[in-house]
MDTraj code that builds the backbone (N, CA, C; nanometers):
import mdtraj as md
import numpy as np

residues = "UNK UNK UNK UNK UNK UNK UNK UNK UNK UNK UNK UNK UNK UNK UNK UNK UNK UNK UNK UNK UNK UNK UNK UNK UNK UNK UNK UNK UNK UNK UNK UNK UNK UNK UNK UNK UNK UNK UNK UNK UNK UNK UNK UNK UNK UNK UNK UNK UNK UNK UNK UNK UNK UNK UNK UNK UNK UNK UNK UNK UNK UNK UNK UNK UNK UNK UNK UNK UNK UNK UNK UNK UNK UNK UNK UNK UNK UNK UNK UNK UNK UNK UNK UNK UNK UNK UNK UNK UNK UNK UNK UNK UNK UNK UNK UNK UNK UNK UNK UNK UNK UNK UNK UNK UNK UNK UNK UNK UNK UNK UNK UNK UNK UNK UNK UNK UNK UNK UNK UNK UNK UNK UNK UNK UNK UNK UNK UNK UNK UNK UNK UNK UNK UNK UNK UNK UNK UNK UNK UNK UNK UNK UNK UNK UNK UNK UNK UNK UNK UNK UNK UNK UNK UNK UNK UNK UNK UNK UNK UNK UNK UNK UNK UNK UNK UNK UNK UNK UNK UNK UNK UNK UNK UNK UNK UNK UNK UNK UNK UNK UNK UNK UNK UNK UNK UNK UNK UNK UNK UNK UNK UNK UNK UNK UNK UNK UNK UNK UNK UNK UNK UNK UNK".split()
xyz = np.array([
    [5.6579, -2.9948, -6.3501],
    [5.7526, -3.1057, -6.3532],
    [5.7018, -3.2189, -6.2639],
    [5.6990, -3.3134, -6.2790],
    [5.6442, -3.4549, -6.2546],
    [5.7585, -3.4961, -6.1437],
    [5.7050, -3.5292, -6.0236],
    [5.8276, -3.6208, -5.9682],
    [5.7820, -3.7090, -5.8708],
    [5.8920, -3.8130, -5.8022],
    [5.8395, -3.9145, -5.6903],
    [5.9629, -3.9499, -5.6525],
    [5.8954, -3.9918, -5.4993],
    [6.0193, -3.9545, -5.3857],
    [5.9511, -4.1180, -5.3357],
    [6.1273, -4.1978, -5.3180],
    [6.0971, -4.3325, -5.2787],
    [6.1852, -4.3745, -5.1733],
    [6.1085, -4.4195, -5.0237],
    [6.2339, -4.5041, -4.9293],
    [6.3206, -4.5961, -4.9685],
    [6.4322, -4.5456, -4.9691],
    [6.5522, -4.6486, -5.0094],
    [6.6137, -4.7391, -4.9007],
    [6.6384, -4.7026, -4.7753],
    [6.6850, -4.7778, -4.6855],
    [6.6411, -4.6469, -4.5577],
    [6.5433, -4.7654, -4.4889],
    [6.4925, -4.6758, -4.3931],
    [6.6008, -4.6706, -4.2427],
    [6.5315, -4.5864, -4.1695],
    [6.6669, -4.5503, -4.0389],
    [6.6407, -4.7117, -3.9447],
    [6.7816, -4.7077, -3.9007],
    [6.8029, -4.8457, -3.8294],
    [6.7322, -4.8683, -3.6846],
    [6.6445, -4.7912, -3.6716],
    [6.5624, -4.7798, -3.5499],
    [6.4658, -4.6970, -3.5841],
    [6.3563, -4.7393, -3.4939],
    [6.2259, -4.6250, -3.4549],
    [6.2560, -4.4910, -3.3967],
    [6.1368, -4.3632, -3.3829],
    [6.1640, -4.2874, -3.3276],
    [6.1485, -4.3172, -3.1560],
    [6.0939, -4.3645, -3.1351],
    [6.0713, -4.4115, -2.9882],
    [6.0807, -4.5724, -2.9656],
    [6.1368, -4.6299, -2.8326],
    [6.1656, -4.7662, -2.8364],
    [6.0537, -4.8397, -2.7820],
    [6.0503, -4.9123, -2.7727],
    [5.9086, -5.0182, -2.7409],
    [5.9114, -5.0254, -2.5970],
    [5.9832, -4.9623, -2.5556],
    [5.9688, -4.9683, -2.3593],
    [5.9267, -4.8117, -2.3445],
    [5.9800, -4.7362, -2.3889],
    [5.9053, -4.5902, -2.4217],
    [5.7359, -4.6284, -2.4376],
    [5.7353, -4.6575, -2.5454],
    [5.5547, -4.6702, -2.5686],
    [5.5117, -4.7246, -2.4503],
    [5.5668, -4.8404, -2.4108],
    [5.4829, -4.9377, -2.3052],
    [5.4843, -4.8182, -2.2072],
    [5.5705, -4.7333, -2.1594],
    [5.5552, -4.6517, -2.0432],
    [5.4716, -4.5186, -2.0449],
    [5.4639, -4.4735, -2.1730],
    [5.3730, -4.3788, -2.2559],
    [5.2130, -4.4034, -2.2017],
    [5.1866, -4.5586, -2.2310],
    [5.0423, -4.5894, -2.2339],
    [5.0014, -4.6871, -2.1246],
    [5.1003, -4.7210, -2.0092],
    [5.0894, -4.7325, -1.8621],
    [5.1002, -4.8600, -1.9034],
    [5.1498, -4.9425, -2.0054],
    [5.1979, -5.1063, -2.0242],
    [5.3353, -5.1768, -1.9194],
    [5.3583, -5.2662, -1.8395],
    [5.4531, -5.3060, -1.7878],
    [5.5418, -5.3066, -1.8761],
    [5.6426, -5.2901, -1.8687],
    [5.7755, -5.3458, -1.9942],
    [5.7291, -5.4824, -1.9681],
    [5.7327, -5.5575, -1.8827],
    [5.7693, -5.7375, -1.8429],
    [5.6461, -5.8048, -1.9340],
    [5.5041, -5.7166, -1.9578],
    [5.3957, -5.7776, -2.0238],
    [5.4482, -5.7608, -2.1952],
    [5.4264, -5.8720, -2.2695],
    [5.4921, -5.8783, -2.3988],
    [5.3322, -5.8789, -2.4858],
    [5.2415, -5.9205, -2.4552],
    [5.1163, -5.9500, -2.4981],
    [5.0640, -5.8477, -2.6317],
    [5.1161, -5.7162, -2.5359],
    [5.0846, -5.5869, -2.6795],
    [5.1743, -5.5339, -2.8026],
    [5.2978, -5.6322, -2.7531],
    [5.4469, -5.5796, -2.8260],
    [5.4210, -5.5528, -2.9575],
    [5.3458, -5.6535, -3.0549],
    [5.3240, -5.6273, -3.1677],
    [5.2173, -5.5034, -3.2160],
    [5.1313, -5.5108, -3.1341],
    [5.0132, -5.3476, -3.1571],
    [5.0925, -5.2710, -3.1649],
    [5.1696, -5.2494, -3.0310],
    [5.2550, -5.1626, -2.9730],
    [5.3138, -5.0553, -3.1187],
    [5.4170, -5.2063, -3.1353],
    [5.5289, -5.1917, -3.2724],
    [5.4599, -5.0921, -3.4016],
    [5.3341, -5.1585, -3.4142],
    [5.2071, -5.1140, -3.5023],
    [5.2683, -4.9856, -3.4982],
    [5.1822, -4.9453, -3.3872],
    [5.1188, -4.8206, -3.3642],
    [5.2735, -4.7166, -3.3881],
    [5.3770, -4.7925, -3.2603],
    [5.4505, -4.6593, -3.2975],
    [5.5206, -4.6552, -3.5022],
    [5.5150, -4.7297, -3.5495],
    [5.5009, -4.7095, -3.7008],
    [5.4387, -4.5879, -3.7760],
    [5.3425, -4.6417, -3.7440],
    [5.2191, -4.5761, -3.7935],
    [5.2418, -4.4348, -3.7399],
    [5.2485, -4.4040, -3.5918],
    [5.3158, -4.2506, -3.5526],
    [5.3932, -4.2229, -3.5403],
    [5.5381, -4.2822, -3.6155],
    [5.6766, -4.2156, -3.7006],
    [5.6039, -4.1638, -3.8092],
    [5.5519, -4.2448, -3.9201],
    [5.5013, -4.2054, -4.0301],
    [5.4177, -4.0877, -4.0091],
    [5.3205, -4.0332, -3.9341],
    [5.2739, -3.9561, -3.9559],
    [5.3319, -3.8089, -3.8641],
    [5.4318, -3.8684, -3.8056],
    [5.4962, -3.7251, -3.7561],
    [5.5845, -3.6841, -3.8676],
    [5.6634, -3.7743, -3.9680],
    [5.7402, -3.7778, -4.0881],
    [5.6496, -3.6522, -4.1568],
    [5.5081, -3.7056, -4.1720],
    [5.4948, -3.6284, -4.3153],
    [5.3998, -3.5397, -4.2535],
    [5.3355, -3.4306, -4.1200],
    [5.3172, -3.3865, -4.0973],
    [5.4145, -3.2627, -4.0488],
    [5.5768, -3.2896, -4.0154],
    [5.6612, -3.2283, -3.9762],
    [5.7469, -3.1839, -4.1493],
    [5.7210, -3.3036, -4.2525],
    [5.8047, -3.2349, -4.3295],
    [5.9649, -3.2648, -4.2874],
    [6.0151, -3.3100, -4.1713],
    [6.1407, -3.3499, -4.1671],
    [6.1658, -3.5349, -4.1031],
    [6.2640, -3.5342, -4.1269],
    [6.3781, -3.6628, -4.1027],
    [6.4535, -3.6860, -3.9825],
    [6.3997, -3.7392, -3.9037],
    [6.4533, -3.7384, -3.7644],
    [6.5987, -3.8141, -3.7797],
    [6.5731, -3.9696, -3.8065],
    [6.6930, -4.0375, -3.8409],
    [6.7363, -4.0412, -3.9352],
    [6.8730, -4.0933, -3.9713],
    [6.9020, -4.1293, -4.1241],
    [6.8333, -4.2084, -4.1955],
    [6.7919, -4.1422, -4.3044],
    [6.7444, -4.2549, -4.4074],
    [6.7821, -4.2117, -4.5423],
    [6.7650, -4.3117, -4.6354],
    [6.8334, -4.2810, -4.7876],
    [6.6918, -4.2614, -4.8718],
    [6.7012, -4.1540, -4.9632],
    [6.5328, -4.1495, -5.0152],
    [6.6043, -4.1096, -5.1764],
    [6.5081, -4.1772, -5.2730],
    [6.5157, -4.1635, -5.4108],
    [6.4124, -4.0304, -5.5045],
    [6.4526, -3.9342, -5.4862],
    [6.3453, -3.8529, -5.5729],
    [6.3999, -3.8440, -5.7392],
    [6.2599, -3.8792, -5.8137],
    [6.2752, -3.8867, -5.9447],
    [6.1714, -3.7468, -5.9697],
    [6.2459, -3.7402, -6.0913],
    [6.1907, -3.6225, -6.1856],
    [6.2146, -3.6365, -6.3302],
    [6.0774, -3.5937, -6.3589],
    [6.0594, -3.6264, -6.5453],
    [6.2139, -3.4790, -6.5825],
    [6.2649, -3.4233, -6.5321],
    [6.3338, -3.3338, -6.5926],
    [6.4188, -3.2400, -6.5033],
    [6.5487, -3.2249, -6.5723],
    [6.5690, -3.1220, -6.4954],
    [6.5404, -2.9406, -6.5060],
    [6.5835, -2.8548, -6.4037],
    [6.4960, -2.7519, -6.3993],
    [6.5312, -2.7028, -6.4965],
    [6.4504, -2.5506, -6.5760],
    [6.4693, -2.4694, -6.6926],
    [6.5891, -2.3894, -6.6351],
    [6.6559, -2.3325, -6.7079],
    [6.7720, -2.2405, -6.6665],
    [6.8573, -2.2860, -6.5397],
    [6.8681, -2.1587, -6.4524],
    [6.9613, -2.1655, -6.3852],
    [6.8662, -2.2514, -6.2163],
    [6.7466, -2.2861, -6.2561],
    [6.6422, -2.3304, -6.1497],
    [6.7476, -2.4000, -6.0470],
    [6.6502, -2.4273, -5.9445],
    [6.7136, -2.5342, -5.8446],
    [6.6669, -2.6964, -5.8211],
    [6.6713, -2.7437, -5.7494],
    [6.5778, -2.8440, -5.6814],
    [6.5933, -2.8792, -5.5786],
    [6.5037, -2.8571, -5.4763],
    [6.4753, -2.8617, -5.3823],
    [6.4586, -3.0548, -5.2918],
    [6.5077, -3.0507, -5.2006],
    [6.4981, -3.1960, -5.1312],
    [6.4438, -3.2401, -5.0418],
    [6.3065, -3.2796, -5.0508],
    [6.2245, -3.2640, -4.9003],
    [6.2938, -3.3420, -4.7869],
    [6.2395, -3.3976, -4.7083],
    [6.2526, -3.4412, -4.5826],
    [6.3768, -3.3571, -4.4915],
    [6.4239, -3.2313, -4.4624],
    [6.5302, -3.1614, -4.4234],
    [6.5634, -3.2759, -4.2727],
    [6.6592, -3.2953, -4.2463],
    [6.7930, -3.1991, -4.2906],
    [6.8303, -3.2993, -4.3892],
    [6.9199, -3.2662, -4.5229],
    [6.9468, -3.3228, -4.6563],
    [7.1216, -3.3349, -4.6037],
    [7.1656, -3.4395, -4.5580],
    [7.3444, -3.4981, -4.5283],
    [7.4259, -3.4448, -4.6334],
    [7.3745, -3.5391, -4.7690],
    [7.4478, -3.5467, -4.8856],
    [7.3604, -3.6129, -5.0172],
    [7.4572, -3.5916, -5.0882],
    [7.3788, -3.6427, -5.2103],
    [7.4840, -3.7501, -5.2642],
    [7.4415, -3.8677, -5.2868],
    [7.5086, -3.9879, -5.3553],
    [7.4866, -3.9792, -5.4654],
    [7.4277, -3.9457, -5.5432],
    [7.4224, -3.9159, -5.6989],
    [7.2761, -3.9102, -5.7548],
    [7.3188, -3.8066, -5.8762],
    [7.2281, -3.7551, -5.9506],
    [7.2351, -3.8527, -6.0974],
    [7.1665, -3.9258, -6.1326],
    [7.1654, -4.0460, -6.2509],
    [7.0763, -3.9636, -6.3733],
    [7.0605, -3.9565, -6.4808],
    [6.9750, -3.9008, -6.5658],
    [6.9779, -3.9898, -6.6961],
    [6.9010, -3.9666, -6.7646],
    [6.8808, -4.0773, -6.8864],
    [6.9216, -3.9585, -7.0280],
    [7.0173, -3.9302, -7.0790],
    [7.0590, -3.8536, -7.2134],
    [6.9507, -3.8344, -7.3087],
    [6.9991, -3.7728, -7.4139],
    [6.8775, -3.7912, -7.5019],
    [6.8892, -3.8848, -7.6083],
    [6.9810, -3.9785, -7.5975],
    [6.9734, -4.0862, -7.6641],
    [6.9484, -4.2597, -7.5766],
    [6.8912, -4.1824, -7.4176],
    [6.8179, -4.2955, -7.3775],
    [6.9663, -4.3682, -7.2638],
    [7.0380, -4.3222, -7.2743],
    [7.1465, -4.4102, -7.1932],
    [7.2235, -4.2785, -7.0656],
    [7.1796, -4.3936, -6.9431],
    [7.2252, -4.3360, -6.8278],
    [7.3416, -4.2964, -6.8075],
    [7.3251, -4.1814, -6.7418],
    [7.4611, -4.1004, -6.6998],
    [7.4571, -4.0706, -6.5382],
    [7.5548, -4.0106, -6.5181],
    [7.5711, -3.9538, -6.3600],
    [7.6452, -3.8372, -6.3797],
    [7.5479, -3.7536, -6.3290],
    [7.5951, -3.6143, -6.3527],
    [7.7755, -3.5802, -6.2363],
    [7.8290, -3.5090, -6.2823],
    [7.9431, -3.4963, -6.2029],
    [7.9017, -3.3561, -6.1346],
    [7.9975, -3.3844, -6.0281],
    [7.9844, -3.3039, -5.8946],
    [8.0270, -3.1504, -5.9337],
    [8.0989, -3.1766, -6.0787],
    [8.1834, -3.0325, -6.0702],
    [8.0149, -2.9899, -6.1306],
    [7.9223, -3.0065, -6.1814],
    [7.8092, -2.9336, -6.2092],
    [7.7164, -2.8441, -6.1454],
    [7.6976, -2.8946, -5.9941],
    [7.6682, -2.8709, -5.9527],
    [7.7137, -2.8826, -5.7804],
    [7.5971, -2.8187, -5.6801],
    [7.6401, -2.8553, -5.5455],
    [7.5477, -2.8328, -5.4938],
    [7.5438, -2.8751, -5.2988],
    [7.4411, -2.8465, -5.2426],
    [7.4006, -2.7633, -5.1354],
    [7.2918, -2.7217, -5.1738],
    [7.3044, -2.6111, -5.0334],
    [7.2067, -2.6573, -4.9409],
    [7.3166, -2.7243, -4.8459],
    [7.2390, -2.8432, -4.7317],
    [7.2272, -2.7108, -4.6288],
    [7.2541, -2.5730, -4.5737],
    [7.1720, -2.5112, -4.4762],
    [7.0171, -2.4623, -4.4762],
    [7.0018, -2.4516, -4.6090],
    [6.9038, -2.4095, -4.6216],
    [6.7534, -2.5603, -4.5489],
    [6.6600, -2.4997, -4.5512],
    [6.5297, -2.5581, -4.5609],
    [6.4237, -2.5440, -4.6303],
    [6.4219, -2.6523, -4.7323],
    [6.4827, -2.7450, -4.7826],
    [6.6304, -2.7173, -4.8395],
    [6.6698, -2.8315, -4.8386],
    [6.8072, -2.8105, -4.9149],
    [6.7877, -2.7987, -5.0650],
    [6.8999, -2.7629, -5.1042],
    [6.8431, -2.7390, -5.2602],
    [7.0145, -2.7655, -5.3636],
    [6.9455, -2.7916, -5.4604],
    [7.0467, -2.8616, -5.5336],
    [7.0478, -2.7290, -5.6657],
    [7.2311, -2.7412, -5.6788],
    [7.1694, -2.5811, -5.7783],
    [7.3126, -2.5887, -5.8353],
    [7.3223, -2.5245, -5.9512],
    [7.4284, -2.5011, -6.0690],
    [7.5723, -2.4389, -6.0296],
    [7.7000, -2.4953, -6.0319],
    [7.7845, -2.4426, -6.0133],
    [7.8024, -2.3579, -6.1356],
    [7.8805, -2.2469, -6.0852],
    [7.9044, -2.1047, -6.2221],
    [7.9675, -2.1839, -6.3487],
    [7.8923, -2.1119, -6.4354],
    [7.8658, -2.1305, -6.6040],
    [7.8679, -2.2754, -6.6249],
    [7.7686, -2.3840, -6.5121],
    [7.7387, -2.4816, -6.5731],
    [7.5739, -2.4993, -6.6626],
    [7.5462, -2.5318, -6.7040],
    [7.4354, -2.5766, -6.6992],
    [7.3219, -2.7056, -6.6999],
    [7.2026, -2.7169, -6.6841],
    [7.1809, -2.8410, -6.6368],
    [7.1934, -2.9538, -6.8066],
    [7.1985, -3.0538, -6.7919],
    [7.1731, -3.1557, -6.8897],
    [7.0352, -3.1906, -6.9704],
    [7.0382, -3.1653, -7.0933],
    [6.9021, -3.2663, -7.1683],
    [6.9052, -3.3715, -7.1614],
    [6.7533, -3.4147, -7.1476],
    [6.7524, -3.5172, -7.0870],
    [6.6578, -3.5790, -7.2020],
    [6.6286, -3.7270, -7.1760],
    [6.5731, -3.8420, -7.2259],
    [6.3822, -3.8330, -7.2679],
    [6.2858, -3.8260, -7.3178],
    [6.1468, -3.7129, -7.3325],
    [6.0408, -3.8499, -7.2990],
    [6.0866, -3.8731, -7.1379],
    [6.0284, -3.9907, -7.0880],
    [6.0052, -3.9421, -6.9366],
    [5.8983, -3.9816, -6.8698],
    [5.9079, -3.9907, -6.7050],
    [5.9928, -4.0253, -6.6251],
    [6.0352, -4.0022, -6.5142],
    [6.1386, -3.9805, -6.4476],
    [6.2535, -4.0470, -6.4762],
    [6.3136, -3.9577, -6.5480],
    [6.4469, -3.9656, -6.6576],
    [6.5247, -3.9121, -6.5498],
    [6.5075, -3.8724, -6.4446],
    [6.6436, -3.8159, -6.3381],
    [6.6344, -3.8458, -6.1670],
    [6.7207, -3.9408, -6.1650],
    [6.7044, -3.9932, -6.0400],
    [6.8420, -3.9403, -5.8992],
    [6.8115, -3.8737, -5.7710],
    [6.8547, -3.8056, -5.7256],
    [6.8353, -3.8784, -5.6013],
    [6.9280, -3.9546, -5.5509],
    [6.9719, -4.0694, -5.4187],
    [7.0371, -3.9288, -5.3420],
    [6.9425, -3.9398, -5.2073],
    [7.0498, -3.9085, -5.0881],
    [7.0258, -3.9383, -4.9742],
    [7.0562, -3.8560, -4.8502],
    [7.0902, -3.8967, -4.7524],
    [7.0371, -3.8137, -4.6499],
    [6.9363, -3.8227, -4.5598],
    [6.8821, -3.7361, -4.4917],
    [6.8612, -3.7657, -4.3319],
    [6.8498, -3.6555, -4.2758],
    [6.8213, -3.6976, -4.1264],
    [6.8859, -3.6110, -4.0343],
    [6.8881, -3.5861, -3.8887],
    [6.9588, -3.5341, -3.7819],
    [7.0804, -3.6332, -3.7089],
    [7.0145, -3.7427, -3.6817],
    [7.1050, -3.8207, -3.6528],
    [7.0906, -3.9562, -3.6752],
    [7.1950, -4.0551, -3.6953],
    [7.1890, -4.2005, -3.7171],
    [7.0800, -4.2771, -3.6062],
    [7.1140, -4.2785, -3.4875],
    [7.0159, -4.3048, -3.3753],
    [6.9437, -4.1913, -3.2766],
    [6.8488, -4.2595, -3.2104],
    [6.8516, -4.2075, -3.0874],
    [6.8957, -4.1450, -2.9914],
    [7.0070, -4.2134, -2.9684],
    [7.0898, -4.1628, -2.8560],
    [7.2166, -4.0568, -2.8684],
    [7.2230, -4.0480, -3.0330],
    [7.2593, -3.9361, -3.1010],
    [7.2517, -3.8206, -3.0997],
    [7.0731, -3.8010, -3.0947],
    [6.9569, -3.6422, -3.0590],
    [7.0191, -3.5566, -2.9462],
    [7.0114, -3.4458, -3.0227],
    [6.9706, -3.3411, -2.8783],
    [6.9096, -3.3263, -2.8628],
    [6.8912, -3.2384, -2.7375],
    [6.7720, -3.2061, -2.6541],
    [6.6561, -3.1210, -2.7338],
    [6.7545, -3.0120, -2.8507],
    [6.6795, -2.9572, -2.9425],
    [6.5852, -3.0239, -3.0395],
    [6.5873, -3.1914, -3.0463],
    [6.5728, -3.2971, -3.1535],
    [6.4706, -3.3587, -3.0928],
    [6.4283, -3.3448, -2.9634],
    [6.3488, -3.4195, -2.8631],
    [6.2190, -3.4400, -2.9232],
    [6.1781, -3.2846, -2.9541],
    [5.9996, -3.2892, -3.0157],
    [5.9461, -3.3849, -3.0818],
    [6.0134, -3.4385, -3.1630],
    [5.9534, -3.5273, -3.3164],
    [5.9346, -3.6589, -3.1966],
    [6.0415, -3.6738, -3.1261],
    [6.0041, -3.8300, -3.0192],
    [5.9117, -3.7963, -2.9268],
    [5.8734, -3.7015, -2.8805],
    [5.7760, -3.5990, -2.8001],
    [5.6034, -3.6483, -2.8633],
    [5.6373, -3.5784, -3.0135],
    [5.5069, -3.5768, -3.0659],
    [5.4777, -3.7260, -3.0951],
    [5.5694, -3.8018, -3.1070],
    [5.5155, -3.9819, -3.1521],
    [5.5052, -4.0680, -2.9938],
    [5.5577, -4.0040, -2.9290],
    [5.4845, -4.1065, -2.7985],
    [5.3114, -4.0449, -2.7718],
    [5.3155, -3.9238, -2.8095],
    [5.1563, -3.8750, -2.7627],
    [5.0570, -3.9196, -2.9092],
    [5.1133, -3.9556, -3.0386],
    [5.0662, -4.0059, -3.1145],
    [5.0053, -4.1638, -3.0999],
    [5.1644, -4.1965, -3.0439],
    [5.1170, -4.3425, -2.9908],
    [5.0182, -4.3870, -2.8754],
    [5.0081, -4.2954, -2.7922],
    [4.9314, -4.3056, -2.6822],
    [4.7613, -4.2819, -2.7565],
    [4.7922, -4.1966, -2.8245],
    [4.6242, -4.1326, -2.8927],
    [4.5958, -4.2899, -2.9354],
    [4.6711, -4.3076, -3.0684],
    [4.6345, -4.4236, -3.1460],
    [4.6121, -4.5498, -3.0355],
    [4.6650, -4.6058, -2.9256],
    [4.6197, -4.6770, -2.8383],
    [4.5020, -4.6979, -2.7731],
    [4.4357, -4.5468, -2.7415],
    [4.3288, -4.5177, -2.6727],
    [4.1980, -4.5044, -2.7815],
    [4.2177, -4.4523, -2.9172],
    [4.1243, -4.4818, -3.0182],
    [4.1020, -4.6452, -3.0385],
    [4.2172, -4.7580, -3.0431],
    [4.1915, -4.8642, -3.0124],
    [4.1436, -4.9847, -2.9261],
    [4.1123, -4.8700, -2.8088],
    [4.0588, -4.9082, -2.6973],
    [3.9289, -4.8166, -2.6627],
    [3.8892, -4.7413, -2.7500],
    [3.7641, -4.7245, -2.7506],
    [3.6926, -4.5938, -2.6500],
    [3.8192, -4.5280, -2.6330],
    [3.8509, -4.3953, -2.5209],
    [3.8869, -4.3112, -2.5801],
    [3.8548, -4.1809, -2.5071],
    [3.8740, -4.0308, -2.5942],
    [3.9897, -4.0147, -2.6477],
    [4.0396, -3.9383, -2.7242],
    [4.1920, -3.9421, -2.7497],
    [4.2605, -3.8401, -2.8573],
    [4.1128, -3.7709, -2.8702],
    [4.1516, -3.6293, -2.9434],
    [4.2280, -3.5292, -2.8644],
    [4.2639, -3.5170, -2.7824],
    [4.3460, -3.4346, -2.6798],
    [4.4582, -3.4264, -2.7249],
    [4.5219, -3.5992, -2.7152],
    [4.6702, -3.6190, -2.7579],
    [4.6472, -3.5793, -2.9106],
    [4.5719, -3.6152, -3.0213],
    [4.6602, -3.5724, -3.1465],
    [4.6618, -3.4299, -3.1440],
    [4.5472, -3.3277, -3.1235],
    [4.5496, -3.2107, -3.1062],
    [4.7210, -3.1609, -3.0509],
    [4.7530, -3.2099, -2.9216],
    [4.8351, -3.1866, -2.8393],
    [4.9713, -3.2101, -2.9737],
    [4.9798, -3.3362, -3.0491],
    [5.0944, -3.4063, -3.1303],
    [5.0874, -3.3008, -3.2359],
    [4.9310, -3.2382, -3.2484],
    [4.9734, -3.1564, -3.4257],
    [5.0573, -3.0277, -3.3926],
    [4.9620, -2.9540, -3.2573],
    [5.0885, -2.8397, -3.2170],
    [5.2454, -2.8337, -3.2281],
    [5.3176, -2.9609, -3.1832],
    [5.4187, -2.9624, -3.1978],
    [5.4821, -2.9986, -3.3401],
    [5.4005, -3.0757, -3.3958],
    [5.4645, -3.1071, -3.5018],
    [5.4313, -2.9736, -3.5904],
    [5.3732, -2.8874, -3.6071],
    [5.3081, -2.7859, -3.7040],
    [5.3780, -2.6873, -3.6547],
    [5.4123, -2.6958, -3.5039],
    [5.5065, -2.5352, -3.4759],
    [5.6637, -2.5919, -3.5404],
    [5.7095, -2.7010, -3.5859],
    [5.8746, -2.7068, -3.6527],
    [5.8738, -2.7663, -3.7800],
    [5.7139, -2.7622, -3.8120],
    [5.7206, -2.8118, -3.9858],
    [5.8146, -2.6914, -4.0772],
    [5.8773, -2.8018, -4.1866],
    [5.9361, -2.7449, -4.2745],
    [5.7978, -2.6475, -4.3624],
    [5.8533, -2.5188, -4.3810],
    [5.7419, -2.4983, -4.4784],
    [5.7265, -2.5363, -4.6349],
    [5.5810, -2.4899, -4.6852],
    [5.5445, -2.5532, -4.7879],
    [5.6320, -2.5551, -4.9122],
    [5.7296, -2.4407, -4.9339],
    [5.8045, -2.4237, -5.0305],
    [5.9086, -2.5255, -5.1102],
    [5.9561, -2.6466, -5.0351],
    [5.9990, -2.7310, -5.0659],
    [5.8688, -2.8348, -5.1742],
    [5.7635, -2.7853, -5.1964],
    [5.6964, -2.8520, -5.3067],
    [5.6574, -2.7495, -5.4079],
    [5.6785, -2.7496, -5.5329],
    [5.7195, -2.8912, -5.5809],
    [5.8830, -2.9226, -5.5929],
    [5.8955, -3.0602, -5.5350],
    [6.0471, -3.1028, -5.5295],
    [6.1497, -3.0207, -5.6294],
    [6.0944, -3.0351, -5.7838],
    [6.1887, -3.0045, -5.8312],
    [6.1383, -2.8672, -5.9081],
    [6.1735, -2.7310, -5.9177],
    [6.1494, -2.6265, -5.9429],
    [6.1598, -2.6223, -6.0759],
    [6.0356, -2.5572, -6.2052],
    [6.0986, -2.5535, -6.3348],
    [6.1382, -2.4331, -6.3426],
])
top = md.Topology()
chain = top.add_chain()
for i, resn in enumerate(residues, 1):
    res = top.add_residue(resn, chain, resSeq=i)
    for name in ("N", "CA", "C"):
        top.add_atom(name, md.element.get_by_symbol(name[0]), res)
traj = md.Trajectory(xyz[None], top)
């Protein structure tokens, strides 16, 4: 089964704040000169703690499409854990015109990791439209809205992106800096979601 997973509205903050980094990589807060690298960099190491961890620190809204839904009683699975909710499941009929599947069809089982989307009793899933991603599945993912939200249990992922950011600083400055990612993959690889959440949608 064919699918693709798209940022819909990303979280209203970074994982780490720009006075964090500056203090990470021995920058004054008061010096503004690097703010934009800075900004760069910690980007660049949200993103790659994102898809090395397999999870969603903040809220964000993500679109996964799929050419189909699963055979039988299958599931589908929702990467980025933890999965909030689901705003709707859209699908294209087999006469080409969009629908929204209703809730009594199905439900979600947001404890799991990944969460997974699966058939309420004696429903079954919908035929669909004999086109590429004919089923579009909006939701809602993350631990918490902000920062200051996290627990202490939530710390790591901001853990592993200040030592990301510090690496990526020091590769840009032309200094060793394999220590820190080494140091960033441990953590992120000891609370990755495992691989089973691919492929997204199970046939």
């Amino acid at each position: 089964m064919g699918y693709g997973l798209t940022l819909v509205t990303p979280p209203v903050e970074m994982a780490v704040t720009l006075n964090e980094a500056k203090k990470q990589v021995e920058v004054a807060t008061a010096i503004s000169y690097h703010d934009d690298h800075l900004q760069r960099l910690i980007k660049a190491a949200s993103q790659q703690a994102l898809v090395r961890s397999g999870r969603q620190l903040l809220t964000a809204t993500y679109r996964l499409t799929c050419d189909q839904f699963p055979s039988g009683a299958g599931r589908i699975s929702i990467p980025f854990p933890p999965c909030q909710s689901i705003q709707s499941i859209k699908y294209l009929d087999t006469a080409g015109v969009q629908q929204t599947l209703a809730t009594t069809v199905y439900r979600l089982l947001a404890v799991r990791e990944p969460a997974e989307i699966c058939l309420r009793y004696g429903q079954v899933w919908p035929d669909v439209y004999d086109e590429p991603d004919v089923v579009e599945i909006t939701y809602t993912a993350g631990v918490a809205d902000t920062c200051g939200e996290l627990g202490d249990e939530d710390q790591w992922m901001r853990h592993a992106v200040l030592l990301l950011v510090q690496a990526y600083w020091l590769r840009d400055h032309g200094q060793p800096y394999d220590r820190l990612t080494r140091a960033a993959d441990l953590i992120l690889e000891a609370h990755r979601c495992g691989d089973d959440f691919t492929p997204y949608g199970e046939a």
